[in-house]
mmCIF file of the N, C-alpha and C atoms, coordinates in Angstrom:
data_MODEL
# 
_entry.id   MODEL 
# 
loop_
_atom_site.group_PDB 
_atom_site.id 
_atom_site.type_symbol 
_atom_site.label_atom_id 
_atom_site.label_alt_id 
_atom_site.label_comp_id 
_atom_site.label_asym_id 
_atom_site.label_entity_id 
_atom_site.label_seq_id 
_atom_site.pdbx_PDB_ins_code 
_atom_site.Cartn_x 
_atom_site.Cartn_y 
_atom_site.Cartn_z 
_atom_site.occupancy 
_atom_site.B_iso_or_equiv 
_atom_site.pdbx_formal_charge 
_atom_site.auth_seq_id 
_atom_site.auth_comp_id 
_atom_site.auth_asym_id 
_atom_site.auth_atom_id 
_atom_site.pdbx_PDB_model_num 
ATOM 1   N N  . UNK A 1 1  ? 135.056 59.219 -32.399 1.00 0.00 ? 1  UNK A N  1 
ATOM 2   C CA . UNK A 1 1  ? 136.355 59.860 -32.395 1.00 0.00 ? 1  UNK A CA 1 
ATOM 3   C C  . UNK A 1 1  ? 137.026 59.744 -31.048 1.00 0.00 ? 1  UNK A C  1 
ATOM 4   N N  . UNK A 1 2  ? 138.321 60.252 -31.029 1.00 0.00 ? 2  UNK A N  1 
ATOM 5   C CA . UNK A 1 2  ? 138.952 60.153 -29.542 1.00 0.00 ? 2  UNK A CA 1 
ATOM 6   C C  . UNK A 1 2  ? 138.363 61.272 -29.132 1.00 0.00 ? 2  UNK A C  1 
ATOM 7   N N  . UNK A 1 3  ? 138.591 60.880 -27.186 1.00 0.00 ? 3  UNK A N  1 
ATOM 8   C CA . UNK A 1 3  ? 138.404 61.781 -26.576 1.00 0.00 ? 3  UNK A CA 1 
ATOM 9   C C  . UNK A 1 3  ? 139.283 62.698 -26.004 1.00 0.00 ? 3  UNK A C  1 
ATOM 10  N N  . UNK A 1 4  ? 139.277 63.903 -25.163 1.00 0.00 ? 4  UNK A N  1 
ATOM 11  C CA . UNK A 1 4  ? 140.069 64.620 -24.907 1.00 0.00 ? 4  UNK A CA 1 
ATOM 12  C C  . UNK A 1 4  ? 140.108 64.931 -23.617 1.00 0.00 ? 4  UNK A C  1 
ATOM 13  N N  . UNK A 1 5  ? 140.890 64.369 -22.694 1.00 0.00 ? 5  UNK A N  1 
ATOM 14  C CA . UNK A 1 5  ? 140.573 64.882 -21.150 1.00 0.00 ? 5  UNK A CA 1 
ATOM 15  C C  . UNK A 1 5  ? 141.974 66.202 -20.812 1.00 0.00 ? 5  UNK A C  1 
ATOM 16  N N  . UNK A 1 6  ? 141.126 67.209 -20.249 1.00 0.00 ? 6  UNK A N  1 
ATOM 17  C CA . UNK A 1 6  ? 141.663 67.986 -19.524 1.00 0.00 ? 6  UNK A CA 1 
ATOM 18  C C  . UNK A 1 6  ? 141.362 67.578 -18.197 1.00 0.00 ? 6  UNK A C  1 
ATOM 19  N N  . UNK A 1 7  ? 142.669 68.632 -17.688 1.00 0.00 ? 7  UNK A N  1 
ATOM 20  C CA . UNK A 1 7  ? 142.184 68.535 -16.395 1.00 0.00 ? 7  UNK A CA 1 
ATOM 21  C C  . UNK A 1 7  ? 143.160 70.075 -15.996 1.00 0.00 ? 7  UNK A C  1 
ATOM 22  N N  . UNK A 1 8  ? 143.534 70.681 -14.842 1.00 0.00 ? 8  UNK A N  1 
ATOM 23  C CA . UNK A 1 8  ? 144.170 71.259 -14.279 1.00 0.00 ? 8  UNK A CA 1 
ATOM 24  C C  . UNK A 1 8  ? 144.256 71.733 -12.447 1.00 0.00 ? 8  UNK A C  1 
ATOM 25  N N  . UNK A 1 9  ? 144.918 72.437 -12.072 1.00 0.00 ? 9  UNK A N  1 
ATOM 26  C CA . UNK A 1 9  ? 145.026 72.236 -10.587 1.00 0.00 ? 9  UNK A CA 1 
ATOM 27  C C  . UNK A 1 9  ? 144.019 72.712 -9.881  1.00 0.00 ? 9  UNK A C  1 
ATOM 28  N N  . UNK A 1 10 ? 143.406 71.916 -8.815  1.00 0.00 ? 10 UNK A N  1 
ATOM 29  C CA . UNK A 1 10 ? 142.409 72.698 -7.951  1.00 0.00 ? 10 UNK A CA 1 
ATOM 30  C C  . UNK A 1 10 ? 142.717 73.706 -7.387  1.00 0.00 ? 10 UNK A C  1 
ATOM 31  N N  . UNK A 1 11 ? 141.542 74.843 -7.240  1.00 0.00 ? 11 UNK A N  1 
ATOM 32  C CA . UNK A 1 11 ? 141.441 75.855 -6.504  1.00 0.00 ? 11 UNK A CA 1 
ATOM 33  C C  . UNK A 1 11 ? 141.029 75.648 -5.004  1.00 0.00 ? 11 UNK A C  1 
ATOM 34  N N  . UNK A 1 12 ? 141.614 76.495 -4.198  1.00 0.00 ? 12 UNK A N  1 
ATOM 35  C CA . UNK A 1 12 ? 140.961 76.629 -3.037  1.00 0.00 ? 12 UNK A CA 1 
ATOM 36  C C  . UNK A 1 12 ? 139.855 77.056 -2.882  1.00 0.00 ? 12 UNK A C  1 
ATOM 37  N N  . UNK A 1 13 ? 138.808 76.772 -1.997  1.00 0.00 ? 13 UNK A N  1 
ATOM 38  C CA . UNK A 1 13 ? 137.516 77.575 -2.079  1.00 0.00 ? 13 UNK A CA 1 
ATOM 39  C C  . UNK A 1 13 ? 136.655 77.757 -3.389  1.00 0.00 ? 13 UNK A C  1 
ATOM 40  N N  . UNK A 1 14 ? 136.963 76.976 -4.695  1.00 0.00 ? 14 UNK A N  1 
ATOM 41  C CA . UNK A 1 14 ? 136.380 77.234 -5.820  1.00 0.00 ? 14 UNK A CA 1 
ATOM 42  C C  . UNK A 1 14 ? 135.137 76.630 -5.532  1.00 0.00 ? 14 UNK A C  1 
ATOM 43  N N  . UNK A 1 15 ? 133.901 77.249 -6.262  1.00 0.00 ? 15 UNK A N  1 
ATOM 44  C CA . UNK A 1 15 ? 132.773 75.996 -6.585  1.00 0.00 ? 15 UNK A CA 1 
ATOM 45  C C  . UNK A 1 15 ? 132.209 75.167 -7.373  1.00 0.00 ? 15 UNK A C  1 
ATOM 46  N N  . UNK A 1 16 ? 133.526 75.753 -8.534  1.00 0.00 ? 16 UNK A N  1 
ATOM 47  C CA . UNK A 1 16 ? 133.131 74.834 -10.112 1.00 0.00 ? 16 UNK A CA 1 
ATOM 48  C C  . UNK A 1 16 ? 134.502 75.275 -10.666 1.00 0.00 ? 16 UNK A C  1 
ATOM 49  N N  . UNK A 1 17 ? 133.559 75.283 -12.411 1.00 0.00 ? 17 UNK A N  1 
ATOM 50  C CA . UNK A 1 17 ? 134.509 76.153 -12.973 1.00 0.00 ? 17 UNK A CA 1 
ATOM 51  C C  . UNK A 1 17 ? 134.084 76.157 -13.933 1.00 0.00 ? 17 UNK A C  1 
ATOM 52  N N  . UNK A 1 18 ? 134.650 77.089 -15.138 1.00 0.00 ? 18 UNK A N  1 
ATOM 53  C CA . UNK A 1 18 ? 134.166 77.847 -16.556 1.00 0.00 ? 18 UNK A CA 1 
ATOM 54  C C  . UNK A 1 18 ? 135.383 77.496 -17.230 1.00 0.00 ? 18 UNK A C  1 
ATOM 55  N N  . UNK A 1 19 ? 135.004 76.996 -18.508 1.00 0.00 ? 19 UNK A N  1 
ATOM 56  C CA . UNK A 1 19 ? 136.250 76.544 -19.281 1.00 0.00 ? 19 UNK A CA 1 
ATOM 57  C C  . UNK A 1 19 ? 135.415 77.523 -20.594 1.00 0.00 ? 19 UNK A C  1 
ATOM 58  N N  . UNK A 1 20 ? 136.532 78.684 -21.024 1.00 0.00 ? 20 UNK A N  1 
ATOM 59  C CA . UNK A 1 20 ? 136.197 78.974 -22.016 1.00 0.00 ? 20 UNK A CA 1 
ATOM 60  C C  . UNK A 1 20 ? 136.881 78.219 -23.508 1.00 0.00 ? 20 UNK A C  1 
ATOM 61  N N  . UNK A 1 21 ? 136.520 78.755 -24.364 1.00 0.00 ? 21 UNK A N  1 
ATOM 62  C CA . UNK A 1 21 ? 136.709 77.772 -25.534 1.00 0.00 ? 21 UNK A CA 1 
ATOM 63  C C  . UNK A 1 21 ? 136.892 78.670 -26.536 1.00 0.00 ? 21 UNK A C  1 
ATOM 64  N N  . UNK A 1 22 ? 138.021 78.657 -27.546 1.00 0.00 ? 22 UNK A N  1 
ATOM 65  C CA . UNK A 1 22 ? 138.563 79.338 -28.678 1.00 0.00 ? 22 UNK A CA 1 
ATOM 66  C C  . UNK A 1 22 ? 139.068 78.814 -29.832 1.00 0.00 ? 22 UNK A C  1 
ATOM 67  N N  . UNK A 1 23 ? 139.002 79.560 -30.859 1.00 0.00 ? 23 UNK A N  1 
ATOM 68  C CA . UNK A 1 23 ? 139.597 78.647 -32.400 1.00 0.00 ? 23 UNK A CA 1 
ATOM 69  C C  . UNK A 1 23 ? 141.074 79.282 -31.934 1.00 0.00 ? 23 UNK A C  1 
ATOM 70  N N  . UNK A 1 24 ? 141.937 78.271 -32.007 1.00 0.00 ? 24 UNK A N  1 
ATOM 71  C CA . UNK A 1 24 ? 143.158 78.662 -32.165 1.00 0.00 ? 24 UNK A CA 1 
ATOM 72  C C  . UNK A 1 24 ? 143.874 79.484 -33.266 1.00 0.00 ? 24 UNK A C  1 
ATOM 73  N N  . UNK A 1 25 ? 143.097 78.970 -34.569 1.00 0.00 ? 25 UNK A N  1 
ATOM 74  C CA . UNK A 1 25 ? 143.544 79.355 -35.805 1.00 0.00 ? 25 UNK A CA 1 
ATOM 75  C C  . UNK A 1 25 ? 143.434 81.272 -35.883 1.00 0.00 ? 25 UNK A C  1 
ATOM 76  N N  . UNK A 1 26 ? 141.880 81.319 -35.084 1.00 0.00 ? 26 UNK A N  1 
ATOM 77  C CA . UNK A 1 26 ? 141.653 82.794 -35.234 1.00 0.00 ? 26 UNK A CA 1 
ATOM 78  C C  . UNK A 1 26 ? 141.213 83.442 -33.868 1.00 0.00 ? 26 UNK A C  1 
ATOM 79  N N  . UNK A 1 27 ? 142.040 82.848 -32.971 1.00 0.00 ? 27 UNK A N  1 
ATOM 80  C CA . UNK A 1 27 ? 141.828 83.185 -31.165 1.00 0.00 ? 27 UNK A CA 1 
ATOM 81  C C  . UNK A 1 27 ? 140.191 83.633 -31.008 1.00 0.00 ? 27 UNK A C  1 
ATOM 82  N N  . UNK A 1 28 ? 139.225 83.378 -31.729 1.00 0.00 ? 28 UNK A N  1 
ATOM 83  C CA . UNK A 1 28 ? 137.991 83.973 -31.604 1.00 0.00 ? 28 UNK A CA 1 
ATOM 84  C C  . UNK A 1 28 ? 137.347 82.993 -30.847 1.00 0.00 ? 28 UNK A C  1 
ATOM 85  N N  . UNK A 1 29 ? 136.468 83.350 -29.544 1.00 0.00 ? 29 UNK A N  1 
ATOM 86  C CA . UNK A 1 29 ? 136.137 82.287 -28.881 1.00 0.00 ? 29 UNK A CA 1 
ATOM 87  C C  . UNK A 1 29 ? 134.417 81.763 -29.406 1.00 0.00 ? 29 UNK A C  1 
ATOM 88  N N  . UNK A 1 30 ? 134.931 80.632 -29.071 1.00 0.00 ? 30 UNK A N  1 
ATOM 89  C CA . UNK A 1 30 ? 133.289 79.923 -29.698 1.00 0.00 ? 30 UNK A CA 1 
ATOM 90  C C  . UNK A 1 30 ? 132.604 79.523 -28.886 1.00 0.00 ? 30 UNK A C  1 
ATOM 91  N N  . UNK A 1 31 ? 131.101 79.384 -28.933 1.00 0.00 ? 31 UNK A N  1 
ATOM 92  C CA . UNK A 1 31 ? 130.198 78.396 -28.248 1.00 0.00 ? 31 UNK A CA 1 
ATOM 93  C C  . UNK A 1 31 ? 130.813 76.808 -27.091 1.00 0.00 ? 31 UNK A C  1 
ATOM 94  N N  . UNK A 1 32 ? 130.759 77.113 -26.686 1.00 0.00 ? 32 UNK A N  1 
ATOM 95  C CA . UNK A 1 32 ? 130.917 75.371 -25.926 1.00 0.00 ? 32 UNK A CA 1 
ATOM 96  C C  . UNK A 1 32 ? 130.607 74.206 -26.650 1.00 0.00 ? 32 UNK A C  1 
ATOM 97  N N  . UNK A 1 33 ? 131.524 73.409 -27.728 1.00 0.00 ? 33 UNK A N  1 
ATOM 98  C CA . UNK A 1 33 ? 130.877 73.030 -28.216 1.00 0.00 ? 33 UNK A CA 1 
ATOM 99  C C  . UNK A 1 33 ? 130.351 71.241 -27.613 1.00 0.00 ? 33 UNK A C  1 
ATOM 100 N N  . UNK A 1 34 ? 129.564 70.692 -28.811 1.00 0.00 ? 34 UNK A N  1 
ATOM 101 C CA . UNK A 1 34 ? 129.079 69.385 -28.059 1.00 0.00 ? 34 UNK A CA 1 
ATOM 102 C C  . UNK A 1 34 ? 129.873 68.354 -27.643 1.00 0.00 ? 34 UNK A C  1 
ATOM 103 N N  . UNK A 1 35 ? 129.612 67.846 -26.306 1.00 0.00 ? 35 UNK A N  1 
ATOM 104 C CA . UNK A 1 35 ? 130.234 66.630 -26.174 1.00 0.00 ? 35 UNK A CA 1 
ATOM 105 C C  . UNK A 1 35 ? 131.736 67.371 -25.102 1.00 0.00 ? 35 UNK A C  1 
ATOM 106 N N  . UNK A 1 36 ? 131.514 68.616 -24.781 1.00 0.00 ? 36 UNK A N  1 
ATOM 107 C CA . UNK A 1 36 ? 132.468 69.311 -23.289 1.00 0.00 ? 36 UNK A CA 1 
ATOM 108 C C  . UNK A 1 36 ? 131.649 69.859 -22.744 1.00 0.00 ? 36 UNK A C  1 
ATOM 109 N N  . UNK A 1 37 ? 131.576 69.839 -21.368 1.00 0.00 ? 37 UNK A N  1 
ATOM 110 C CA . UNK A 1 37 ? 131.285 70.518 -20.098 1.00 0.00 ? 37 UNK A CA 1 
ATOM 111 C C  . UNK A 1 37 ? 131.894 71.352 -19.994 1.00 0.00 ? 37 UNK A C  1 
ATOM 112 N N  . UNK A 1 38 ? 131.245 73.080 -20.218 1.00 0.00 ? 38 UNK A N  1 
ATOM 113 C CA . UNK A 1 38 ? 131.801 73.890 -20.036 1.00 0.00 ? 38 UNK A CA 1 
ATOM 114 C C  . UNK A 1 38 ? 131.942 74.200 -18.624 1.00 0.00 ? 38 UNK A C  1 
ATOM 115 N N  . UNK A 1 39 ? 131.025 73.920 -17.626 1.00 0.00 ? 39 UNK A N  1 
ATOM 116 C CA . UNK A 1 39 ? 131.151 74.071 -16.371 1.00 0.00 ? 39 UNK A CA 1 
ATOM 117 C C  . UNK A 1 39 ? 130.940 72.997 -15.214 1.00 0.00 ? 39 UNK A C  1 
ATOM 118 N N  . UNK A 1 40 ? 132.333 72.434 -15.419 1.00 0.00 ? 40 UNK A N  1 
ATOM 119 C CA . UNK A 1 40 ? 132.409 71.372 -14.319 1.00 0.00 ? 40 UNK A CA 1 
ATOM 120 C C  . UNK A 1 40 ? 132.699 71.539 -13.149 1.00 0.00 ? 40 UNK A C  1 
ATOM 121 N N  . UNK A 1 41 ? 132.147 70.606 -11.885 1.00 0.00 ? 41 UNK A N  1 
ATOM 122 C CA . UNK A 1 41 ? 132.212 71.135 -10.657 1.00 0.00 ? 41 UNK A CA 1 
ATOM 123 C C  . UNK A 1 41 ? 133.577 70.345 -10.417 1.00 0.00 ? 41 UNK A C  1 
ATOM 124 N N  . UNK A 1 42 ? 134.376 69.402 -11.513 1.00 0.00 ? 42 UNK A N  1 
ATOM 125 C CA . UNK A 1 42 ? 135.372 69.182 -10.456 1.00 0.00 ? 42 UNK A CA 1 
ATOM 126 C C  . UNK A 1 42 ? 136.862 69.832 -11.441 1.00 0.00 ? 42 UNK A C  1 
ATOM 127 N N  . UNK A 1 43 ? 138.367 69.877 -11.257 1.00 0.00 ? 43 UNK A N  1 
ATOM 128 C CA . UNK A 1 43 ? 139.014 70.426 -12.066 1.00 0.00 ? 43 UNK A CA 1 
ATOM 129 C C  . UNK A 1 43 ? 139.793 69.267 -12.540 1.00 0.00 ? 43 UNK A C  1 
ATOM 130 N N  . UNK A 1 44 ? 138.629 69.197 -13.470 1.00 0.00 ? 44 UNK A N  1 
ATOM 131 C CA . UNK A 1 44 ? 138.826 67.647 -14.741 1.00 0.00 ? 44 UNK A CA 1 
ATOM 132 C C  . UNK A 1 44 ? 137.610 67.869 -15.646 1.00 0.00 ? 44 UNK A C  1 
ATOM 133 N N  . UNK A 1 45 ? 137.832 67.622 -17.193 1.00 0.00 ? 45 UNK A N  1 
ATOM 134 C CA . UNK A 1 45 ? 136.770 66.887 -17.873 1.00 0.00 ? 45 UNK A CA 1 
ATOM 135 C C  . UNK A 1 45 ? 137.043 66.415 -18.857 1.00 0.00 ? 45 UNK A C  1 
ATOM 136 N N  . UNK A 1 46 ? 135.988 65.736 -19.822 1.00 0.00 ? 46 UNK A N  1 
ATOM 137 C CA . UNK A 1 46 ? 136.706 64.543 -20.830 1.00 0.00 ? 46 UNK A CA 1 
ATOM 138 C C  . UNK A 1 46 ? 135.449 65.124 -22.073 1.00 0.00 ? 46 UNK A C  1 
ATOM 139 N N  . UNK A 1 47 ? 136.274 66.195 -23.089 1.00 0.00 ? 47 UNK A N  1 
ATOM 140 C CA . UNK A 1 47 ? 135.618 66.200 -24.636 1.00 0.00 ? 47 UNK A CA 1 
ATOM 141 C C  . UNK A 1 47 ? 135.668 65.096 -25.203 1.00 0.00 ? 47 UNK A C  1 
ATOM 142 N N  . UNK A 1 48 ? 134.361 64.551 -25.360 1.00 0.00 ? 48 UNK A N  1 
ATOM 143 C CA . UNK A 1 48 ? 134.162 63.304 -25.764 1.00 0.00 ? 48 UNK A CA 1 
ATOM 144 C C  . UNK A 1 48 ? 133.966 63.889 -27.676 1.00 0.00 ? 48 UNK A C  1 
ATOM 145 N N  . UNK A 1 49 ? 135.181 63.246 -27.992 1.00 0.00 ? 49 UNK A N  1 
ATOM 146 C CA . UNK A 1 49 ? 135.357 63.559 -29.488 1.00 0.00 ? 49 UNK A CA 1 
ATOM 147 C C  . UNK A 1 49 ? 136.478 64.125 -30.025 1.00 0.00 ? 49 UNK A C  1 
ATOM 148 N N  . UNK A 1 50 ? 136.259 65.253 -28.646 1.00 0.00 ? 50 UNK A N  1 
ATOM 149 C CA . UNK A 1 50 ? 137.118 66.151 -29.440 1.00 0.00 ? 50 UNK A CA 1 
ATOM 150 C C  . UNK A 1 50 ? 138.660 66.494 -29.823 1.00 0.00 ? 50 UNK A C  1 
ATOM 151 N N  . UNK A 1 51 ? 139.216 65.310 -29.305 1.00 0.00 ? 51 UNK A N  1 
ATOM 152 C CA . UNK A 1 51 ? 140.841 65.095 -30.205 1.00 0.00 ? 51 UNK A CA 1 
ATOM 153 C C  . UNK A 1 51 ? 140.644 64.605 -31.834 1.00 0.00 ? 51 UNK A C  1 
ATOM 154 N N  . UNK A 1 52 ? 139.661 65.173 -32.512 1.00 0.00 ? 52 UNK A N  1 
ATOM 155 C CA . UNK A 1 52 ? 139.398 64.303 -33.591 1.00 0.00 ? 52 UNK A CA 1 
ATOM 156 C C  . UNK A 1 52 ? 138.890 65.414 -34.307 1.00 0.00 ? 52 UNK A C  1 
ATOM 157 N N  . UNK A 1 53 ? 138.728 66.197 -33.972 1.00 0.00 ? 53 UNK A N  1 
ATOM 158 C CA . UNK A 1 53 ? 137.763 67.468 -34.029 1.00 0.00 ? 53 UNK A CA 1 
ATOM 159 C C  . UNK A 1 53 ? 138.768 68.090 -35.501 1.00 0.00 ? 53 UNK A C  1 
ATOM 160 N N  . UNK A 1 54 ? 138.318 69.085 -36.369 1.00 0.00 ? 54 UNK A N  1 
ATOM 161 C CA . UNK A 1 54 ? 138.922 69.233 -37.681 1.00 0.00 ? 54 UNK A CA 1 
ATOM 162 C C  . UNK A 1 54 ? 138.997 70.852 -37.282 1.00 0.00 ? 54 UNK A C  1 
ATOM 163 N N  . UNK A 1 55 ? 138.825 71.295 -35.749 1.00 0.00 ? 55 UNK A N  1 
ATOM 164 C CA . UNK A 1 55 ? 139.020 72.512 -35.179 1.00 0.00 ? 55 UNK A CA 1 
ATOM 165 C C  . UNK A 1 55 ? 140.352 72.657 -34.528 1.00 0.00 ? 55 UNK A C  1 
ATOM 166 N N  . UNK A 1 56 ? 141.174 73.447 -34.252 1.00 0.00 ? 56 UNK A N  1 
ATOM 167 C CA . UNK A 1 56 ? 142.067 73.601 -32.970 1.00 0.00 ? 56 UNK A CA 1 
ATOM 168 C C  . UNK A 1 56 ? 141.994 74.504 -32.370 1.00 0.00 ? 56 UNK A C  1 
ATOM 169 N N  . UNK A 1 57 ? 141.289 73.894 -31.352 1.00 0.00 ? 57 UNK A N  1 
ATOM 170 C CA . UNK A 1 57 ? 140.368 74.600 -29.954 1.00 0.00 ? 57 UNK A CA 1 
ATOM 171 C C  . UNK A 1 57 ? 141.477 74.741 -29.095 1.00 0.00 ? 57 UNK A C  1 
ATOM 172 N N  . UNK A 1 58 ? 141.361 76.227 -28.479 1.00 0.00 ? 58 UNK A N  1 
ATOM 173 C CA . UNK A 1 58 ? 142.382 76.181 -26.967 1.00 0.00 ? 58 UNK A CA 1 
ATOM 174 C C  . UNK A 1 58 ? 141.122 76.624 -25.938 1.00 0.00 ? 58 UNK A C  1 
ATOM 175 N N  . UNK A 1 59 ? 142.103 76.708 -24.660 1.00 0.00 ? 59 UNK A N  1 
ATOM 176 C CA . UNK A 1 59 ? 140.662 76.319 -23.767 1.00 0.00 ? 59 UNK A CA 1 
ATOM 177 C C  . UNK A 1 59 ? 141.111 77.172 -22.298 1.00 0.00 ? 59 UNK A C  1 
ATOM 178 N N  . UNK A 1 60 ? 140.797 78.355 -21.614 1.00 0.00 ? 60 UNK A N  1 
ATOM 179 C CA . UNK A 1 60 ? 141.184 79.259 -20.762 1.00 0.00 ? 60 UNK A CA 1 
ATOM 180 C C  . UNK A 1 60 ? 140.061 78.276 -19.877 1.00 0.00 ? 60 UNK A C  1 
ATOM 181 N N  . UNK A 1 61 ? 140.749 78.370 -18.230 1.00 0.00 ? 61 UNK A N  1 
ATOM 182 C CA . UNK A 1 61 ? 139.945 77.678 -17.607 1.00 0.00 ? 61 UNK A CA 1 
ATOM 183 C C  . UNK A 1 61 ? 139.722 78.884 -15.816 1.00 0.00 ? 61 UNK A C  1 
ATOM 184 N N  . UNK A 1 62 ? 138.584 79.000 -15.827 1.00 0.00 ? 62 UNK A N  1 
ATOM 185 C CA . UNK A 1 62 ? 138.219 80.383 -14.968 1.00 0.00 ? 62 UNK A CA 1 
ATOM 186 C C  . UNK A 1 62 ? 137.569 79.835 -13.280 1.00 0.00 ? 62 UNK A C  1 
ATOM 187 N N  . UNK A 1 63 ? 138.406 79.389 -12.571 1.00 0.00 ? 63 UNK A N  1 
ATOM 188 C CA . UNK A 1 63 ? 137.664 79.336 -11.188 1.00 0.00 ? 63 UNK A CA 1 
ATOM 189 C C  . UNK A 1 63 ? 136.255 79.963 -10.880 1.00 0.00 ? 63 UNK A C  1 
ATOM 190 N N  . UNK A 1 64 ? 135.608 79.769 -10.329 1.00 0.00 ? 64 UNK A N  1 
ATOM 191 C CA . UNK A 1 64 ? 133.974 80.244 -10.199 1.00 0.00 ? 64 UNK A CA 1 
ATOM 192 C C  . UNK A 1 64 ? 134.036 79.923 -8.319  1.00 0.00 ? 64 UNK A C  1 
ATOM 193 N N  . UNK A 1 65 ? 133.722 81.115 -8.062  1.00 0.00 ? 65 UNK A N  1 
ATOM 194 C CA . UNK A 1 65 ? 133.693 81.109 -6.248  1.00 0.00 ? 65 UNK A CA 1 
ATOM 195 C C  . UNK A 1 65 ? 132.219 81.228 -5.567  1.00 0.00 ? 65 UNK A C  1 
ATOM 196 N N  . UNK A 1 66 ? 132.688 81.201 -4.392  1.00 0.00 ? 66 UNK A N  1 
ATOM 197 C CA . UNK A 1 66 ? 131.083 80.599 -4.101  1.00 0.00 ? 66 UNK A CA 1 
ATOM 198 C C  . UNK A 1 66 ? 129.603 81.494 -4.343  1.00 0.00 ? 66 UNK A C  1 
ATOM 199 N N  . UNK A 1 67 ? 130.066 82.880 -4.561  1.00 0.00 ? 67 UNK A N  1 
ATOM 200 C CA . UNK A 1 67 ? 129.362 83.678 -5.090  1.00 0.00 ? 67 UNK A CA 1 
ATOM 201 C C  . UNK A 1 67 ? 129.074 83.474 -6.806  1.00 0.00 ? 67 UNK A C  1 
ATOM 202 N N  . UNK A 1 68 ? 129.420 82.636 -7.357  1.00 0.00 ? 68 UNK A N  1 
ATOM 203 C CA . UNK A 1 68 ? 129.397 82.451 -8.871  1.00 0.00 ? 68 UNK A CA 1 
ATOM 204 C C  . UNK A 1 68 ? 129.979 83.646 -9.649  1.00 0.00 ? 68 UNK A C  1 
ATOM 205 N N  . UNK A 1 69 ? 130.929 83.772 -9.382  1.00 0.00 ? 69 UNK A N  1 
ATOM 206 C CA . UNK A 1 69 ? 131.617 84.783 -10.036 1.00 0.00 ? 69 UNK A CA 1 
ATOM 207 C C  . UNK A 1 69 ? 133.075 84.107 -10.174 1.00 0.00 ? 69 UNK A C  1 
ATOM 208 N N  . UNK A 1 70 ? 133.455 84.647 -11.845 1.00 0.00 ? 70 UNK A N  1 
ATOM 209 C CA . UNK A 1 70 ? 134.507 83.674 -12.350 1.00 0.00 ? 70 UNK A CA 1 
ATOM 210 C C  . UNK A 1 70 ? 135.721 84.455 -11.534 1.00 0.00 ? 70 UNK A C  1 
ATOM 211 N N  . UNK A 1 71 ? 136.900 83.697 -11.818 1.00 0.00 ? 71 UNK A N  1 
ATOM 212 C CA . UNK A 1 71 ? 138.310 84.174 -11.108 1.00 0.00 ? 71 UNK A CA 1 
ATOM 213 C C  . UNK A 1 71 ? 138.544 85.599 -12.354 1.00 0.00 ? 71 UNK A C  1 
ATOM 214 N N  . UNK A 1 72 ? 139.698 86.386 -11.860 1.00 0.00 ? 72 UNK A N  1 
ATOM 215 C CA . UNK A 1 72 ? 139.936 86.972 -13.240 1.00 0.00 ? 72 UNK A CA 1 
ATOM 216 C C  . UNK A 1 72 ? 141.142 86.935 -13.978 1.00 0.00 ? 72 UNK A C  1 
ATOM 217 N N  . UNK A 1 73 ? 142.279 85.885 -13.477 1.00 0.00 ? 73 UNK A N  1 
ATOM 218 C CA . UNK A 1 73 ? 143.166 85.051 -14.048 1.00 0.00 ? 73 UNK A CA 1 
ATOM 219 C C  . UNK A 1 73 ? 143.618 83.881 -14.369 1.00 0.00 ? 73 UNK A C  1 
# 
């Protein structure tokens, strides 16, 4: 299937990041599913599949600081 690259703007001082993951249809958030990096160290990644996906996933993306603690906006 196609893939799906996000990406969005770097943080200052971040040390990763947490991409949460939701059904759009019923805002209920789901598992990470296969084939995305829920926690990438850079602010980019590529769901391999998932533009193909028979879901419509939205995707909140949470800075993680050097203490590992997510942003809270």
């Amino acid at each position: 299937g196609a893939d799906l690259d996000l990406s969005w703007p770097a943080v200052s001082g971040a040390s990763g990041y947490s991409i949460e993951v939701f059904d759009l249809d019923t805002d209920a958030t789901v598992a990470c599913p296969a084939g995305l990096d829920c926690s990438p160290a850079a602010p980019s990644t590529t769901f391999s599949g998932g533009a193909s996906s028979s879901t419509r996933f939205g995707f909140r993306v949470f800075a993680i600081d050097s203490c590992g603690d997510p942003s809270l906006n």
